[in-house]
C-alpha positions as CSV (number, residue, x, y, z in Angstrom):
1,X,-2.6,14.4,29.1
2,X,0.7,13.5,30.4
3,X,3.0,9.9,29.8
4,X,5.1,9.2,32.8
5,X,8.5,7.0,33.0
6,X,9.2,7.4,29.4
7,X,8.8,9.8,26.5
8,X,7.3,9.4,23.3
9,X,7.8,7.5,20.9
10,X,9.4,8.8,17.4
11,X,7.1,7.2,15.2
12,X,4.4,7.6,12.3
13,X,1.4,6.2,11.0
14,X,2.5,3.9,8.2
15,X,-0.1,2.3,6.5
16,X,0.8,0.5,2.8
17,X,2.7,2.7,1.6
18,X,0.7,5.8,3.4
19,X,-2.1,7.4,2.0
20,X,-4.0,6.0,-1.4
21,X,-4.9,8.7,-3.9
22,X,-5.5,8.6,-7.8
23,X,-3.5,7.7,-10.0
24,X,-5.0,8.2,-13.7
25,X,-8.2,9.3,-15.4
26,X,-9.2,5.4,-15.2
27,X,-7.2,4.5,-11.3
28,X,-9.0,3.1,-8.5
29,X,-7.1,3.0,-5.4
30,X,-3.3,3.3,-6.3
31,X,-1.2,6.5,-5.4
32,X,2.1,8.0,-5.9
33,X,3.8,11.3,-4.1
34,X,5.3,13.0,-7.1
35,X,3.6,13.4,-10.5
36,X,4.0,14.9,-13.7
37,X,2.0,15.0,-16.6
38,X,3.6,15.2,-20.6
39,X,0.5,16.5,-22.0
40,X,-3.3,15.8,-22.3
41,X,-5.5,14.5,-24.7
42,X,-7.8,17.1,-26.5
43,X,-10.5,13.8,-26.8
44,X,-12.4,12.1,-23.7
45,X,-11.4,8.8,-24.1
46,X,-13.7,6.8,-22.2
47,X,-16.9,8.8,-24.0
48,X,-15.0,7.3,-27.8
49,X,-13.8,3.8,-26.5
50,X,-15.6,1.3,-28.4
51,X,-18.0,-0.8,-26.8
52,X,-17.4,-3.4,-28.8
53,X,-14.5,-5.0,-27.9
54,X,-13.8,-7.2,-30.9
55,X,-13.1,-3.9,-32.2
56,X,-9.5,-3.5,-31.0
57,X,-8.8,-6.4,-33.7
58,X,-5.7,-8.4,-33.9
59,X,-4.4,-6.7,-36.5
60,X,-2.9,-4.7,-34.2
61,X,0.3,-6.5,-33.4
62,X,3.2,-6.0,-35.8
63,X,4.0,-2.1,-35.1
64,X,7.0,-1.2,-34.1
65,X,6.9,2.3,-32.8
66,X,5.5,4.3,-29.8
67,X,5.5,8.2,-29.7
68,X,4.0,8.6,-26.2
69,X,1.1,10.8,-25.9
70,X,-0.7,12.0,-29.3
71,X,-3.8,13.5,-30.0
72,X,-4.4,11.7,-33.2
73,X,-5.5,8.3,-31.5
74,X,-8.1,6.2,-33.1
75,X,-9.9,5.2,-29.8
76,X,-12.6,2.1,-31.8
77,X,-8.5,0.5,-31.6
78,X,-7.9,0.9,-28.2
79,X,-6.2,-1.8,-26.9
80,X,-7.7,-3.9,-24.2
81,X,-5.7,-6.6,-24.2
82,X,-1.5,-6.7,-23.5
83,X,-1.2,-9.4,-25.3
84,X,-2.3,-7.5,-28.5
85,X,0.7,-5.4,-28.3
86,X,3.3,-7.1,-29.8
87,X,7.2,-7.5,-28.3
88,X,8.2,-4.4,-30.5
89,X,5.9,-2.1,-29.6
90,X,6.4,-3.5,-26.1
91,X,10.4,-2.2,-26.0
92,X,9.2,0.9,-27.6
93,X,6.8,1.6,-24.6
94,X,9.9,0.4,-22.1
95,X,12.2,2.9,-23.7
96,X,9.9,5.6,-23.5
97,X,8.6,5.3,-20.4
98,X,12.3,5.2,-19.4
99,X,13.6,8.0,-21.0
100,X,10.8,10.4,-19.5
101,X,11.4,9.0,-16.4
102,X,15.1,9.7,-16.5
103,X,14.0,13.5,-17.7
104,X,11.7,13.4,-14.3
105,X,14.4,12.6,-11.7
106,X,16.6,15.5,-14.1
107,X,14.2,18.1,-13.6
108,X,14.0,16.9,-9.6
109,X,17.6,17.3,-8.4
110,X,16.7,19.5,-5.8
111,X,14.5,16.1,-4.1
112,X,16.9,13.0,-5.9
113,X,20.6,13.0,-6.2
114,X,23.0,10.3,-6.9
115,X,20.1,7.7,-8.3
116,X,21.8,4.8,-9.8
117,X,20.5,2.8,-12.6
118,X,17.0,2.2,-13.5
119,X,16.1,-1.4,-13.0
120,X,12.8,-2.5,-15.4
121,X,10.4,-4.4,-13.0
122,X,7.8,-5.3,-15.0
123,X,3.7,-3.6,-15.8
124,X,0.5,-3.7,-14.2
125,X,-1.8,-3.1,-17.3
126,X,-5.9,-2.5,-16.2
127,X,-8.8,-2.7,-17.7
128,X,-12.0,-0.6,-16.4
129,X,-15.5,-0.2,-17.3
130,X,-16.7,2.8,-18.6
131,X,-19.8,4.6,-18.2
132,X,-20.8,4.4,-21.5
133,X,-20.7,0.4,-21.2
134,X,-17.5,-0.1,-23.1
135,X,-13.7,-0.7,-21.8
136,X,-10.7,1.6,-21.0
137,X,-7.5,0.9,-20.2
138,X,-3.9,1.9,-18.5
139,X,-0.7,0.6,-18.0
140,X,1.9,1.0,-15.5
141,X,5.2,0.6,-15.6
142,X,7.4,0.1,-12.6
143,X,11.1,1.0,-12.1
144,X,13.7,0.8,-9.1
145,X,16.8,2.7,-8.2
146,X,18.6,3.7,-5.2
147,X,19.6,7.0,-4.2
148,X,19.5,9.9,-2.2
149,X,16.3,11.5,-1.5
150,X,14.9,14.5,0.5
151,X,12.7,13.9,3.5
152,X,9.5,16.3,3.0
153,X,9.4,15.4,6.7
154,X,12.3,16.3,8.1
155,X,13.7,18.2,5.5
156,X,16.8,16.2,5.9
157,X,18.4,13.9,2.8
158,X,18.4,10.0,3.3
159,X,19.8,7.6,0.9
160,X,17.2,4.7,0.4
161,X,15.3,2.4,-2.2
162,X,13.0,4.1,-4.4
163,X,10.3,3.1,-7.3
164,X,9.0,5.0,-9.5
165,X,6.2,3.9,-11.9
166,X,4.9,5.7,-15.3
167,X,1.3,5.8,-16.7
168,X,0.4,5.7,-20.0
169,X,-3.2,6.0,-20.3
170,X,-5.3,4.9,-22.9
171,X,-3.0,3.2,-25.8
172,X,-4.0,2.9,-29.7
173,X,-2.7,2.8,-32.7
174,X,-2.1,5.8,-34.8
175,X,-1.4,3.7,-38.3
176,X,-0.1,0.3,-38.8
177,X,2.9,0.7,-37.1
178,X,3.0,3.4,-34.8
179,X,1.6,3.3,-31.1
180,X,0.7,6.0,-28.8
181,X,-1.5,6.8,-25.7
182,X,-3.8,9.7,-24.7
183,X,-1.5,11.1,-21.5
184,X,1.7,10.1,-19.8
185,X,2.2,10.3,-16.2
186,X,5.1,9.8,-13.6
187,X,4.8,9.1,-10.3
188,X,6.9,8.3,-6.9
189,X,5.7,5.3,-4.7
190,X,5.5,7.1,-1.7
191,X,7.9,5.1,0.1
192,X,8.6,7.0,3.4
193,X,6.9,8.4,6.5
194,X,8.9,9.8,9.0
195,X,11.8,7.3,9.6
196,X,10.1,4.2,8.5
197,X,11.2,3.2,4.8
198,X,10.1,0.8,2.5
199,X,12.3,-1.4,0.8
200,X,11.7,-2.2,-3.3
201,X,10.5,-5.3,-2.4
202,X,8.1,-3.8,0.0
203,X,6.5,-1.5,-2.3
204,X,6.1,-3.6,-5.4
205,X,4.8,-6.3,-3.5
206,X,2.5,-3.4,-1.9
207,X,1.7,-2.9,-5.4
208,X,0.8,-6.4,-6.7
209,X,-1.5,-6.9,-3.3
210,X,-3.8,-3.4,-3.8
211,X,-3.9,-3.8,-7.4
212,X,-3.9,-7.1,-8.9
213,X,-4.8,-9.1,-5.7
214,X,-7.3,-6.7,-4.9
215,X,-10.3,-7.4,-6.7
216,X,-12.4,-3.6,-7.2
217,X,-15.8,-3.5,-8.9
218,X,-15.2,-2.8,-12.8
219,X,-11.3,-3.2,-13.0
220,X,-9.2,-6.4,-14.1
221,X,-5.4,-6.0,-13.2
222,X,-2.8,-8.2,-14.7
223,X,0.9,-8.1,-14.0
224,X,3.5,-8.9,-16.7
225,X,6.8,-8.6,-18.1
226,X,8.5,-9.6,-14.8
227,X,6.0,-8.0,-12.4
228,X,4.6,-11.1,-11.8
229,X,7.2,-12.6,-8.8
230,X,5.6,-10.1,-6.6
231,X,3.0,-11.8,-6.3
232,X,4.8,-14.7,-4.9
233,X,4.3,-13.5,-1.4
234,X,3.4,-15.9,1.7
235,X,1.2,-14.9,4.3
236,X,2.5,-14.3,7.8
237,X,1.6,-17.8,9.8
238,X,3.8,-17.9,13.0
239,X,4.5,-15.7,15.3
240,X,8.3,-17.0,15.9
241,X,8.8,-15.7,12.0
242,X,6.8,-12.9,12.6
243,X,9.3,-11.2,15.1
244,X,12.3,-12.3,14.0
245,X,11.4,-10.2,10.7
246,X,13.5,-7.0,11.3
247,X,10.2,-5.0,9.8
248,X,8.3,-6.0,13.1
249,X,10.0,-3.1,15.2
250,X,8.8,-1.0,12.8
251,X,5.3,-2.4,13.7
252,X,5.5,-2.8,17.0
253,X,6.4,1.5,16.7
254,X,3.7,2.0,14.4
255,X,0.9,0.1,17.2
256,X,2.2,2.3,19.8
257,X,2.4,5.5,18.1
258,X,-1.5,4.9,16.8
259,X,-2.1,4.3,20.7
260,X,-0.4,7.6,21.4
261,X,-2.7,9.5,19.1
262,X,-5.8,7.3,20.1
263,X,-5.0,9.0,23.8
264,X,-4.2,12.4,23.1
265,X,-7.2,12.4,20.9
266,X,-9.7,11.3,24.0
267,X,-8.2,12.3,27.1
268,X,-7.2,15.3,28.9
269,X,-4.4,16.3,30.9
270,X,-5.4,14.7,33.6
271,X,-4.8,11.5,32.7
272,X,-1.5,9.7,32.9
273,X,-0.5,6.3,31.1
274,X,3.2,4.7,30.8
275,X,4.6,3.5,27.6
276,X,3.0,0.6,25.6
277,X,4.9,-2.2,26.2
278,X,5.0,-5.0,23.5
279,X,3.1,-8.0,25.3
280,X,2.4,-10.4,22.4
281,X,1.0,-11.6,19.4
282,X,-1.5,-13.2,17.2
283,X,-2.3,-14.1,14.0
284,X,-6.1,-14.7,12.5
285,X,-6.5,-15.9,8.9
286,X,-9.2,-14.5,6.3
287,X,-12.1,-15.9,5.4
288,X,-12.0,-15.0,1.8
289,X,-10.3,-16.9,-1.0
290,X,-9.1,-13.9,-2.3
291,X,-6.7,-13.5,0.6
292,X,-5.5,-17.1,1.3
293,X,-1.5,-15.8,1.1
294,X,-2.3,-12.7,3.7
295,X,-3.2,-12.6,7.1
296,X,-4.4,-10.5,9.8
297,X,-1.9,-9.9,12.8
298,X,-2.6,-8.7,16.0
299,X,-0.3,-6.5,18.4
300,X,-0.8,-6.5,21.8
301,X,0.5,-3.4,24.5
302,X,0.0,-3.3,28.4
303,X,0.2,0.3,29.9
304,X,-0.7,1.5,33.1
305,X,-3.6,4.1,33.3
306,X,-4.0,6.9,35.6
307,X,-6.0,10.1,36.5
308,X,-5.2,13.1,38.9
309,X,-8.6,13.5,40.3
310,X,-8.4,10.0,41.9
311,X,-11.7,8.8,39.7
312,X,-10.2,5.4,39.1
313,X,-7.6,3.6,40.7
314,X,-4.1,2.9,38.7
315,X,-5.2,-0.1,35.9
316,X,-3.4,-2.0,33.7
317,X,-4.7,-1.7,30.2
318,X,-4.3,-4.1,27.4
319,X,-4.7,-2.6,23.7
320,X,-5.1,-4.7,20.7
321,X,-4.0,-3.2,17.7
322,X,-4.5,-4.9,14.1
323,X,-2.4,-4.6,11.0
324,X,-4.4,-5.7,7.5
325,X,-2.9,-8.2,5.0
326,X,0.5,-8.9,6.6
327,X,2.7,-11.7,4.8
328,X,6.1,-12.1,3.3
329,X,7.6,-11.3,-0.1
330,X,9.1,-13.0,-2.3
331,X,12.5,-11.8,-1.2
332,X,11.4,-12.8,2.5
333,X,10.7,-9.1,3.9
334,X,7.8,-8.6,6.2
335,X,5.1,-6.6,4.8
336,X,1.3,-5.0,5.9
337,X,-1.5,-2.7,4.1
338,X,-2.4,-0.8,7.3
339,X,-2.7,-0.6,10.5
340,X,-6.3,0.1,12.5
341,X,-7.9,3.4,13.0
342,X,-8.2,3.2,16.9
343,X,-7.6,0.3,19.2
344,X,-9.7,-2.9,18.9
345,X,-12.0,-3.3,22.6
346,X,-14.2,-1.3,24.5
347,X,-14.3,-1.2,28.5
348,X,-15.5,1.5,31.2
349,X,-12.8,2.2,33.9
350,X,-14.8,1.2,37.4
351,X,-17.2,3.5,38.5
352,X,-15.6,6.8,36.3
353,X,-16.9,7.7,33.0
354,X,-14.0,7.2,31.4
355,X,-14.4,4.4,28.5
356,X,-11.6,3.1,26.8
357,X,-10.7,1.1,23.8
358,X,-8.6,-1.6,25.6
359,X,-9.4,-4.6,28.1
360,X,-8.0,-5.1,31.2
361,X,-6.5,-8.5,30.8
362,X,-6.0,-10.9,28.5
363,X,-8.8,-12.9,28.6
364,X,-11.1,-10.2,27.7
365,X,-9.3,-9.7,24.7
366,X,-9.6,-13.2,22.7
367,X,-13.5,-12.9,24.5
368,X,-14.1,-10.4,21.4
369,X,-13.1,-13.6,19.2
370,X,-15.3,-16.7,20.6
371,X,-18.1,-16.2,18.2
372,X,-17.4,-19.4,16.2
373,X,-15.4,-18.8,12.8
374,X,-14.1,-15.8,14.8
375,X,-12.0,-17.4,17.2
376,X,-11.2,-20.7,15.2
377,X,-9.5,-18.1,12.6
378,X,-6.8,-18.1,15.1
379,X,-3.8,-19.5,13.9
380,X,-0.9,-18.4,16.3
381,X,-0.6,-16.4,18.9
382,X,2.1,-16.0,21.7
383,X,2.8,-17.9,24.8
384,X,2.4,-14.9,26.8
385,X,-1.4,-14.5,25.7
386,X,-2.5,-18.3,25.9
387,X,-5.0,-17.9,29.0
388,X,-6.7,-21.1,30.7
C-alpha cells in the first residue's frame, strides 16, 4: 500500500496515558512504566483481612510512626478507612513514601537526570472486595517533578514533566503507635509515547478520571490530601475551545496515525490514499451520570482513495475517528482516555470488494447518529460538517 503527495505522519497511538496494566496485589485498571518492589509480605493478606469491618476499630488513630513494609502486621486491624489514620501517621506515610522514592530515581540515573524537587500531590486510597467476603485496601501516593528523562523510544533524552506515584499495600498497625503495610511499590506514570508528552496536569487528572471517576465492580476510590482538584475537570463542550487547545494537534496526529495503521493493516499495495486531512469536528455527550463532566469528541479526515487495477474510480473518503472522555483540567489543558480501535463507518467502494471503514460524505456520517438519543447527544460540531 502506497500514500501519495505526502509522507507519513510521525505519530503514535496515545491512549490515556498508553497502555493500563496492574498496579498492586488489589489494582484494577491503573498502570505505571517503572516499578520496584521493597519487599513482600510472607502473609496473604486478602485470605486474613477481617470480614468484619468494625474490626479495624477507632482506636487506631493516635500512632505516630510508619516503618513501611513489615511482616508483623495484624491484618483483623487493617485499615479501611483514611480517615482512621490519624495526621501523624499520615506525615509518617508522606515521608516514607518520599524518601524511597527519592532512593528510586537514585538508583535510575541512567533513565532520570537533573529531577528537581518532589512536589506532594495528594493519595488515591481504595478499597476492594475480597474473595473471602471481607475488605482490602491500598493507597497511592502521587508526586511531580520535572526533569530529564530517556526516551525507551527513541533512545534519545527529553526534559519533560513526570509523576511518579508509590503503593503501599495493605496498611495496619503493628502496636499502638507504629504503622506499617504488607509491600511498597514505586511506579512511573507512563507519560510518553513517541513525541507526544503529557503534562502533570494531564496525568493526574488521567488519574482521578480511571480511578476515582471510574466506578469498577468491588472497588471504592477516594482522593485526598490535595488530590482532590483534579477532579475539578470540565468536559469539552465547544468545538471553538476544543481547537484552540494546543493538545488538539496532538489529536488530530493521533486520528491520522490510527487511520494509517487501520490501512496498512487491510490493504495491499495496490492501493493508494493521500494524507488525512483534518475536516472537522463534533462533540456528543454521555448518557451516564457518571460522566456528566466528560465528553465524547469526534474527529473527522477526508482522503482520496485509490487502486492500481482500476477496480474503483478515485473517491473521496471521510473517516470518523472518536476519542473517549475528553474534557479540560483544572489548569485548563485538554485531555482524552483513548482514542478508537479502527475508524467509526462501514461502506463498500462501488462495484469492487473493497469495504472500508469510512463514508463518502458527510451526510452519511451523522446518518450513523439519527437513532433518537443518538443524534440528539450532539452538542457541537463544525460549520464545515453541518449538512441540509
Amino acid at each position: 500500500m502506497k500514500r501519495v503527495l505526502v509522507s507519513c505522519l510521525i505519530a503514535a497511538m496515545f491512549t490515556g496515558l498508553v497502555a493500563c496494566g496492574n498496579n498492586g496485589a488489589t489494582t484494577d485498571g491503573t498502570n505505571g512504566s517503572e516499578t520496584v518492589t521493597t519487599s513482600d509480605s510472607d502473609a496473604n493478606a486478602e485470605d486474613q483481612a477481617d470480614t468484619d469491618n468494625g474490626e479495624k476499630a477507632k482506636d487506631n488513630k493516635g500512632g505516630s510512626d510508619f516503618v513501611g513494609q513489615s511482616s508483623e502486621l495484624n491484618y483483623e486491624k487493617m485499615i479501611i478507612d483514611y480517615n482512621d489514620i490519624s495526621d501523624e501517621v499520615r506525615n509518617g506515610m508522606k515521608e516514607y513514601g518520599e524518601a524511597q522514592l527519592k532512593k528510586f530515581i537514585e538508583e535510575n540515573s541512567s533513565i532520570y537526570e537533573n529531577v528537581g524537587d518532589l512536589n506532594y500531590e495528594g493519595i488515591i486510597w481504595q478499597v476492594n472486595d475480597t474473595p473471602e467476603g471481607g475488605k482490602s485496601s491500598d493507597l497511592f501516593m502521587f508526586f511531580s517533578t520535572t526533569g530529564t528523562k530517556l526516551d525507551e523510544i527513541s533512545g534519545e533524552k527529553k526534559e519533560m514533566d513526570i509523576s511518579f506515584y508509590v503503593d503501599m499495600v495493605y496498611i495496619c498497625p503493628l502496636d499502638e503507635k507504629t504503622y506499617g503495610c504488607s509491600e511498597v511499590r514505586i511506579y512511573e506514570n507512563k507519560n510518553i509515547n513517541a513525541e507526544f508528552a503529557y503534562s502533570r496536569s494531564q496525568m493526574l487528572t488521567y488519574y482521578y478520571t480511571n480511578m476515582v471517576d471510574q466506578k469498577k465492580n468491588g472497588y471504592v476510590d477516594e482522593a485526598f490530601d490535595g488530590f482532590e482538584r483534579y477532579g475539578e475537570y470540565k468536559a469539552v463542550t465547544k468545538v471553538a475551545d476544543l481547537e484552540k487547545a494546543p493538545f488538539f494537534e496532538t489529536m488530530k496526529q493521533v486520528g491520522a496515525q490510527n487511520i494509517d495503521k487501520y490501512m496498512a493493516e487491510n490493504f495491499g499495495e495496490n492501493i493508494h490514499y493521500t494524507e488525512p486531512e483534518y475536516v472537522g469536528s463534533f462533540i456528543r455527550k454521555y448518557d451516564d451520570e457518571d460522566k456528566k463532566e466528560r465528553t465524547e469528541t469526534h474527529i473527522i479526515y477526508k482522503l482520496v482513495f485509490s487502486d492500481d487495477d482500476g477496480l474503483c474510480e478515485a473517491t473521496e473518503l471521510y473517516f470518523d475517528e472518536g476519542f473517549d472522555d475528553t474534557c479540560f483540567t483544572v489548569d485548563g489543558e485538554l485531555l482524552y482516555h483513548s482514542s478508537c480501535d479502527k475508524p467509526y463507518g462501514n461502506m463498500y467502494l462501488g462495484d469492487s470488494a473493497y469495504e472500508v471503514r469510512a463514508s463518502d460524505s458527510i451526510d452519511k456520517i451523522f446518518r450513523l447518529y439519527d437513532d433518537g438519543e443518538l443524534h440528539e447527544a450532539v452538542i457541537d460540531l463544525s460549520e464545515s460538517l453541518k449538512v441540509n
